[in-house]
N, CA, C and O atoms as a DFTB+ gen file, in Angstrom:
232 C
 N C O
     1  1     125.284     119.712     120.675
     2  2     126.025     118.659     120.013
     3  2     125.674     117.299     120.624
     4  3     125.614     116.288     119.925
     5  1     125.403     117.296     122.166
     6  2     125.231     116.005     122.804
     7  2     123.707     115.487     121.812
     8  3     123.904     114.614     120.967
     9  1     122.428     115.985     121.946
    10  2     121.688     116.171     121.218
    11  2     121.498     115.459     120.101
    12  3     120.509     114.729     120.042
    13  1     122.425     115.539     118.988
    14  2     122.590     114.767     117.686
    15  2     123.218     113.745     117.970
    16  3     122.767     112.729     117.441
    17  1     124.249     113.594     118.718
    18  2     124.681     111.918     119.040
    19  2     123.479     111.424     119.424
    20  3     123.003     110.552     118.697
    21  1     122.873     111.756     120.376
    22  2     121.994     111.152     120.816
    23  2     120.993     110.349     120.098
    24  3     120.519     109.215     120.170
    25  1     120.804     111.911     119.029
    26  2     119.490     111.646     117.996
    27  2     119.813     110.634     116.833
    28  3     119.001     109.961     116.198
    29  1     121.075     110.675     116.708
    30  2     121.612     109.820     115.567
    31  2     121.782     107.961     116.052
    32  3     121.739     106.977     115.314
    33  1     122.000     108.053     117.740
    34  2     121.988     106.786     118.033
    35  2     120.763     105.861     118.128
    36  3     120.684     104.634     118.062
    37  1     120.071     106.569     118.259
    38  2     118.486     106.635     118.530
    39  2     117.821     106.212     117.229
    40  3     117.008     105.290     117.287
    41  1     118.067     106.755     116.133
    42  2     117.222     106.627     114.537
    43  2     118.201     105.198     114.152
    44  3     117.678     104.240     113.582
    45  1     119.927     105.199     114.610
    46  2     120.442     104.186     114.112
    47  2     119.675     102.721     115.041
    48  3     118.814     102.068     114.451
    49  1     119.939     102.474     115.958
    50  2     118.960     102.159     117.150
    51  2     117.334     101.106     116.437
    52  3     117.099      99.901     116.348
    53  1     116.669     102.182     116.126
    54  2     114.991     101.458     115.169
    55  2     115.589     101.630     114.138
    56  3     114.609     101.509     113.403
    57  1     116.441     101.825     113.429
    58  2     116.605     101.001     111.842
    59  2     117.388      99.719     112.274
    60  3     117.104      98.794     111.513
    61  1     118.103      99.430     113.051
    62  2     118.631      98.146     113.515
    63  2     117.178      97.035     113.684
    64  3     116.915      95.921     113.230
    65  1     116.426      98.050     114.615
    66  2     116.171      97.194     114.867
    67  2     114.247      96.260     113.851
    68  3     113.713      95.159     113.715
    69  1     114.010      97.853     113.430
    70  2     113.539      97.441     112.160
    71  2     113.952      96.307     111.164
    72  3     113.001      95.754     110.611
    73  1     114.958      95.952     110.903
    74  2     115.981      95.113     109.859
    75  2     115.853      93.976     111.105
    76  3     115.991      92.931     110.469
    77  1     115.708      93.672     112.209
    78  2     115.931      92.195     112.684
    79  2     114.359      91.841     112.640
    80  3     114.090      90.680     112.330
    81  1     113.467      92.575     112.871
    82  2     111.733      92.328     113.104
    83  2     111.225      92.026     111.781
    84  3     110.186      91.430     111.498
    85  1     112.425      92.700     110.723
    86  2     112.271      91.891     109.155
    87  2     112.593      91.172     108.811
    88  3     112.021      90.791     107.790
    89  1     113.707      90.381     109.291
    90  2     114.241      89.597     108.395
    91  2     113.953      88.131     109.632
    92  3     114.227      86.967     109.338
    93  1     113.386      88.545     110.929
    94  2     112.758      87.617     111.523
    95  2     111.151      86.789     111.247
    96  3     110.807      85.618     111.410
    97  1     110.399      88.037     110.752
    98  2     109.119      87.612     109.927
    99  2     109.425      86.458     108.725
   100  3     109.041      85.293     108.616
   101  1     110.178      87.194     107.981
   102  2     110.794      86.221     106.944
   103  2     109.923      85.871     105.523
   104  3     110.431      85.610     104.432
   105  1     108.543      85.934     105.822
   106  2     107.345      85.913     105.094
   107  2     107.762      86.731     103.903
   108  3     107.989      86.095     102.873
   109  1     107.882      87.875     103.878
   110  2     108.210      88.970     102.711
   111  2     109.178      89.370     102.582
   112  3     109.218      90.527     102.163
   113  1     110.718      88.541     102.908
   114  2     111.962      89.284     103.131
   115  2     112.117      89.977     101.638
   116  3     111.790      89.605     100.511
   117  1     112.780      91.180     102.164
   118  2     113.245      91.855     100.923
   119  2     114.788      92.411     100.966
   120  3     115.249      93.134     101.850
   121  1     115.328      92.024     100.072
   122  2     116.896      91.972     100.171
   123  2     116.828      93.599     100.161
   124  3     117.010      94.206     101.216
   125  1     116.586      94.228      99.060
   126  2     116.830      96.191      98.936
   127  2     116.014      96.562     100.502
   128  3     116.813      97.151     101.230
   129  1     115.098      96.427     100.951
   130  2     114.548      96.925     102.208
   131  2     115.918      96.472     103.274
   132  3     116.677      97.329     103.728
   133  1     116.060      95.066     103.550
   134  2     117.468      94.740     104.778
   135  2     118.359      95.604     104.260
   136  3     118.713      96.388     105.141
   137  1     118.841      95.800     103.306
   138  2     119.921      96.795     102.781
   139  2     119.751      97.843     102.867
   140  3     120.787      98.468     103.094
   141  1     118.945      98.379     102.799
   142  2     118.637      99.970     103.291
   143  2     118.595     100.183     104.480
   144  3     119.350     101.079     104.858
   145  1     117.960      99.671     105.273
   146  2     117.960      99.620     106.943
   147  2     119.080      99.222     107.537
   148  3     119.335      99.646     108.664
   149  1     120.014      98.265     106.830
   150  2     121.334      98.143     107.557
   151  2     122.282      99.525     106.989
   152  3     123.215      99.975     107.654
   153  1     121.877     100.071     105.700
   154  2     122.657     101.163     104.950
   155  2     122.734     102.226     106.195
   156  3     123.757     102.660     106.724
   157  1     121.248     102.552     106.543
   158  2     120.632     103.349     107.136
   159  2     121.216     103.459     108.652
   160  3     121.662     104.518     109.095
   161  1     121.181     102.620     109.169
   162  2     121.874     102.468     110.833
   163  2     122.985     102.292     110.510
   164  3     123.442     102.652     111.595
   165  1     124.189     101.948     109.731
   166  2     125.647     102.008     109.539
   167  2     125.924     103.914     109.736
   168  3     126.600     104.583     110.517
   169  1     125.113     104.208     108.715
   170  2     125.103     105.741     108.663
   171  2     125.375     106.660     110.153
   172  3     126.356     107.240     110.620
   173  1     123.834     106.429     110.644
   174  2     123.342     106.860     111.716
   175  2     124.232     106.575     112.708
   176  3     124.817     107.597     113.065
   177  1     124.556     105.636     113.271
   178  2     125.850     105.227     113.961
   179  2     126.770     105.667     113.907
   180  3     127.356     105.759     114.985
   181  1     127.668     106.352     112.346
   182  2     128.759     106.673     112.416
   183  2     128.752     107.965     112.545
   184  3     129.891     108.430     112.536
   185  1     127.389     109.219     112.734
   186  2     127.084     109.659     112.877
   187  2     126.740     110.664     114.310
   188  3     126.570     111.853     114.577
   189  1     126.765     109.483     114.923
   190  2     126.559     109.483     116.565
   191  2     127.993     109.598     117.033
   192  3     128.680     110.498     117.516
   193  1     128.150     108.488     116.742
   194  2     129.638     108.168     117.611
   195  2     130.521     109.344     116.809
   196  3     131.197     109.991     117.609
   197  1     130.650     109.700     115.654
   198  2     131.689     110.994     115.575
   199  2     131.273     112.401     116.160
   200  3     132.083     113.324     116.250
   201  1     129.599     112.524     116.655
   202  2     129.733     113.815     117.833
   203  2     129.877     113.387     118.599
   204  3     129.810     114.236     119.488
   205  1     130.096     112.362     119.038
   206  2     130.247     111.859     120.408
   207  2     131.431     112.050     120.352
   208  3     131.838     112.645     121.350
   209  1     132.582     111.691     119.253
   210  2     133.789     112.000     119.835
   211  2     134.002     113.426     119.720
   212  3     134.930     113.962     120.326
   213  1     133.034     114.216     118.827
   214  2     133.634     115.992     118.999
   215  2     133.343     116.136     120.586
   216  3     134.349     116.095     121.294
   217  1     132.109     116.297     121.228
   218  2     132.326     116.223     122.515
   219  2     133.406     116.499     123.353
   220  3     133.709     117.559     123.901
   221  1     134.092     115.110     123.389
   222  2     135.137     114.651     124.045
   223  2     136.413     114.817     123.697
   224  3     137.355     114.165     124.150
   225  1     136.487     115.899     122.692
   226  2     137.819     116.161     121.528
   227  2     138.588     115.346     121.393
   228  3     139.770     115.431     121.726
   229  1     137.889     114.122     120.721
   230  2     138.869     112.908     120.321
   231  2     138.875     112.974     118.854
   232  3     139.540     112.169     118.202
C-alpha cells in the first residue's frame, strides 16, 4: 500500500511539474494540454494522499 502512495505522488509530482515547464515556454501554450496535466496531478494526488491515509487508518 505504501508503494502506490508513493507511486501516485510521484506521477502526480511530473504532471505538476510538466504543466509549469509548459506553460513557462509559453511559445505553444495549450489550454486542453494545462488542463489535462493539472486534471492529471489533482487525480494522482488525491490518490496518494488517500493510501497514505489507509496506512495510518485515518
Amino acid at each position: 500500500m505504501a508503494f502506490l502512495s508513493i507511486f501516485f505522488l510521484i506521477i502526480g509530482v511530473i504532471a505538476l511539474t510538466w504543466l509549469i515547464i509548459h506553460v513557462e515556454k509559453g511559445m505553444r501554450y495549450s489550454r486542453k494540454k494545462a488542463f489535462i496535466s493539472a486534471s492529471v496531478a489533482a487525480i494522482m494526488f488525491g490518490f496518494g494522499l488517500h493510501f497514505l491515509m489507509m496506512i495510518f487508518g485515518t
